[in-house]
N, C-alpha and C positions, 0 to 999 in steps of 0.2 A: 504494500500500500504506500502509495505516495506522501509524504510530512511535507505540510507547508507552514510558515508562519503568517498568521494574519492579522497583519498590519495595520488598521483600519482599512484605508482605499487601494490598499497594497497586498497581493499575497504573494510571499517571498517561498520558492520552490526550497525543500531542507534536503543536505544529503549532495546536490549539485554541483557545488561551489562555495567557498569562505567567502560571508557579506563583513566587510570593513565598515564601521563605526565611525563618523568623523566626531571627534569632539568640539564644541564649539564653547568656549566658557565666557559668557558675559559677567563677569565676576572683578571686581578688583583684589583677590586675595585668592584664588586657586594655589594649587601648592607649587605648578610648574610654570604657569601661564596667566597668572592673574594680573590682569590690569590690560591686559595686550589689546583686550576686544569688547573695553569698556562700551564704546561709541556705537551705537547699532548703525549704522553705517558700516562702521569697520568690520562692525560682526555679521553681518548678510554679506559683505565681499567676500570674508575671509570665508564664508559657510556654503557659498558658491564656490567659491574657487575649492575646496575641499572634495567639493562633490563633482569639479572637470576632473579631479587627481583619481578621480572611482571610486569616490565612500559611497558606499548602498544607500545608508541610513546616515543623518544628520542628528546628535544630541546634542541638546541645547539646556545650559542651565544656566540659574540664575544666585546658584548659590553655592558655594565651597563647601566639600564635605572631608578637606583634607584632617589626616589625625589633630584633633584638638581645636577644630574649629566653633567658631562663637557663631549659632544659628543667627540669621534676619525673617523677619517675619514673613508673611504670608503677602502683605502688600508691598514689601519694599524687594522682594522676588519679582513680583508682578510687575514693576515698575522698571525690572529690568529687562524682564523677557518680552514685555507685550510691542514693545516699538519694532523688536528684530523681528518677532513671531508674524507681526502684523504684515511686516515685507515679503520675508521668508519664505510664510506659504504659498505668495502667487507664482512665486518665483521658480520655486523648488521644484523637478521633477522624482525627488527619492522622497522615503517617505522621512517626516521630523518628527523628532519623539525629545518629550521636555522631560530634565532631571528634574524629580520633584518630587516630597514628600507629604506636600500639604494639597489636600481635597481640593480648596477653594482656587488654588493655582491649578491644578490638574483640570478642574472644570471649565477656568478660564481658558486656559490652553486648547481645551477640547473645542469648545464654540470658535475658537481662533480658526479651527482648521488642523489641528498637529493628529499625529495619526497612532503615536504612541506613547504611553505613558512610563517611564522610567523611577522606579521609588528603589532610594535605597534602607528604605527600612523593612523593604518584604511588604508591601498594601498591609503595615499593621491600622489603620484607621481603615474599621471596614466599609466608609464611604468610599474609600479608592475605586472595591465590587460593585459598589453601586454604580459609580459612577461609569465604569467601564462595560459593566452591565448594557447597561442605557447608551451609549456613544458606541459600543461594537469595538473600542480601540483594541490594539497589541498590548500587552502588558508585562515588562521587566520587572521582574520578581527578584531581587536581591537577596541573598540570603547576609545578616550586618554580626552575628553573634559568633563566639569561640566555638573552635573543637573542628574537627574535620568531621566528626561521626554522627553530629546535628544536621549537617546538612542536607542529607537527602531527604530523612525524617520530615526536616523544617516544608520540603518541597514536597513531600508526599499530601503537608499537609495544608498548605497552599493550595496546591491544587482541587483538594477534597472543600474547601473553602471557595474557590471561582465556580467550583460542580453548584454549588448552592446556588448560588447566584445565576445560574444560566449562562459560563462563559465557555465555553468549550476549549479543549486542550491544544489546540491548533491557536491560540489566542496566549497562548503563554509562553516566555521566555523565560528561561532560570537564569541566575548569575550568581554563583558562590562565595562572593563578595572576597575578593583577593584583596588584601588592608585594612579588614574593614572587621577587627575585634577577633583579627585571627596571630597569631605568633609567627614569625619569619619562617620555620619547621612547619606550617600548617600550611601556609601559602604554598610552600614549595611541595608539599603534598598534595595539594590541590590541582597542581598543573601534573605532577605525576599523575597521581589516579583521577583524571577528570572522568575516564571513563565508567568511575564505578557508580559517580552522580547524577550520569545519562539517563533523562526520562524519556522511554522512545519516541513519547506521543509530544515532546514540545520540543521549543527549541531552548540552544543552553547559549549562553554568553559569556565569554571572559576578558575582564579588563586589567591588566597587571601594566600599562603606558605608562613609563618612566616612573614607578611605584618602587619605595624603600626594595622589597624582593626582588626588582633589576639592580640596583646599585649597592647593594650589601654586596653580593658576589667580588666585586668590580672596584671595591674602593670608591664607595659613594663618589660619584662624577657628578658635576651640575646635571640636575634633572635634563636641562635640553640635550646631552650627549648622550642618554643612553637609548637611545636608537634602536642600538644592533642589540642590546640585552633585552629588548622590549621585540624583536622582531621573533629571536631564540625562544621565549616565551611561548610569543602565542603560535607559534610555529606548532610548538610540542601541544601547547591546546587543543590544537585542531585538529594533530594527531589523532589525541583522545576523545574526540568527537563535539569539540566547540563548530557552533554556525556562524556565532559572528563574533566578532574580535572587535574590540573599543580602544581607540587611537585618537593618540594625538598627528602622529606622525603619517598622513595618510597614502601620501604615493610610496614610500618605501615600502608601508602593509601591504598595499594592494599589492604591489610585486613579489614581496614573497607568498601570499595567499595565492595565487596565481601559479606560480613554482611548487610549492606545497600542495595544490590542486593537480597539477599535472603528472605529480608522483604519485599519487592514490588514486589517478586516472577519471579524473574526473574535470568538466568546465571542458571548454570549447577548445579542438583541436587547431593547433597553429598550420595559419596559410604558408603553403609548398612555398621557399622563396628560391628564386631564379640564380 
C-alpha cells in the first residue's frame, strides 16, 4: 500500500524520495540564525529562495525554542509570523507549515492559508486536534521529553489521541525531538535506531541542523560550519527510515538527499548525458 503524507492542499508520496525542510526563523534570538530574517521582506526572499534551492516544505516560526529559551506570547509570535505568512502563501508553490505551540497562532496561521502545523510540545493542548480536526492540516508531532524508550510509546499514543478526533494517520508526522530534553547519548541513539521508532502508517521527521549533537563530535564549531556534520546526520536518518529532514542549510541537503536517494534506489533516474 502506498504512504502519503497529507499536507493540507498537498499530499506528499512516502517511501519515494527525502523531502528537505527549509527552515525559515523570523526570530531575533534562534540559537544559529537569529536576527538574520527579522524583516519579513527578508524572510519571504530568503523562504523563496530556499525553496528554488529544492526545500519540499517551508517552516516558519516565530519563536526560538533553543535550550533555555524565554517563551513570547501568543501575540507577539503573531506579530511576527502574520506579515511573512500573509506574502508567503500566494507566493509559495510547496506547502508552509508554522513552528508553533500555541492554539491561537496555529489557528491564525491556518485561516492565513499555511498547510501544516508544527508543535514542538507533541499537540499537548488538545485544541491543537481540534483545530486540525476542523482545517484537515499535516500535523508535526514532536516528541520534547527524556529517555529514548518514551518515545515511541509517546507516538503510539498521539496517534490513539488524533484517532479521536477524526485525523487519520496519513495526516501525521513524528519527530523524536533530537535537543529537545534528550542527553547527547540519546540523540545519538536516536539517529542510530530511528528505525525502531518507525510508525508505518505516518510519516517521521528528523531535525538534528547545526544542533549541540553535530558539534560535540567536532569540537563545537560556530553553528554556521557544521554543515557537513548536519548533512552525516540526516544522511544516517534517512537510512533508518526519516521522510523529511529539517534544515537550515538547504541546497547542500537536497544534494545529499538526492545521492542518498539514489543508493537505496529510489527518486528519479538521471538523464543519459552525451
Amino acid at each position: 500500500m502506498s504512504r502519503v503524507f497529507q499536507a493540507g492542499r498537498y499530499s506528499l508520496p512516502l517511501g519515494e524520495k527525502t523531502y528537505v525542510m527549509g527552515i525559515v526563523n523570523v526570530t531575533p534570538d534562534s540559537f544559529s540564525d537569529g536576527g538574520k530574517w527579522n524583516d519579513p521582506s527578508a524572510a519571504v526572499e530568503h523562504a523563496l529562495q530556499l525553496e528554488e534551492q529544492g526545500a519540499a516544505i517551508l517552516d516558519v516560526g516565530g519563536q526560538s525554542t533553543r535550550p533555555g529559551y524565554t517563551p513570547v506570547s501568543a501575540q507577539e509570535e503573531w506579530e511576527r509570523l502574520s506579515p511573512v505568512l500573509e506574502r508567503l502563501v500566494g507566493l509559495s508553490r510547496v506547502p508552509i507549515s508554522v513552528d508553533t505551540f500555541y492554539p491561537e497562532v496555529a489557528r491564525r496561521s491556518l485561516q492565513a492559508g499555511v498547510d501544516i502545523i508544527n508543535d514542538v510540545t507533541g499537540f499537548r493542548e488538545p485544541e491543537m486536534y481540534e483545530l486540525a480536526a476542523r482545517c484537515g492540516c499535516g500535523c508535526i508531532i514532536m516528541h520534547d521529553q527524556p529517555g529514548f524508550g518514551s518515545i515511541r510509546p509517546f507516538f503510539r499514543e498521539c496517534r490513539a489521541k488524533a484517532a479521536k478526533y477524526g485525523i487519520e494517520p496519513d495526516r501525521l508526522c513524528f519527530d523524536p525531538g533530537i535537543g529537545f530534553g534528550k542527553t547527547y547519548e540519546e540523540n545519538l541513539q536516536i539517529l542510530r535506531e530511528l528505525s525502531a521508532l518507525i510508525d508505518p502508517d505516518c510519516a517521521m521527521l528528523v531535525g538534528a541542523s547545526r544542533k549541540r549533537v553535530i558539534g560535540a563530535p567536532c569540537g563545537n564549531p560556530p553553528f554556521t560550519e557544521r554543515m557537513p556534520g548536519t548533512i552525516a546526520a540526516h544522511t544516517i536518518a534517512v537510512l533508518g527510515g526519516a521522510d523529511i529532514v529539517r534544515v537550515h542549510d538547504v541546497k547542500e541537503a537536497v544534494q545529499a538527499a538526492q545521492v542518498t536517494d539514489a543508493i537505496l534506489g529510489r527518486g528519479q533516474a538521471p538523464q543519459a548525458q552525451n
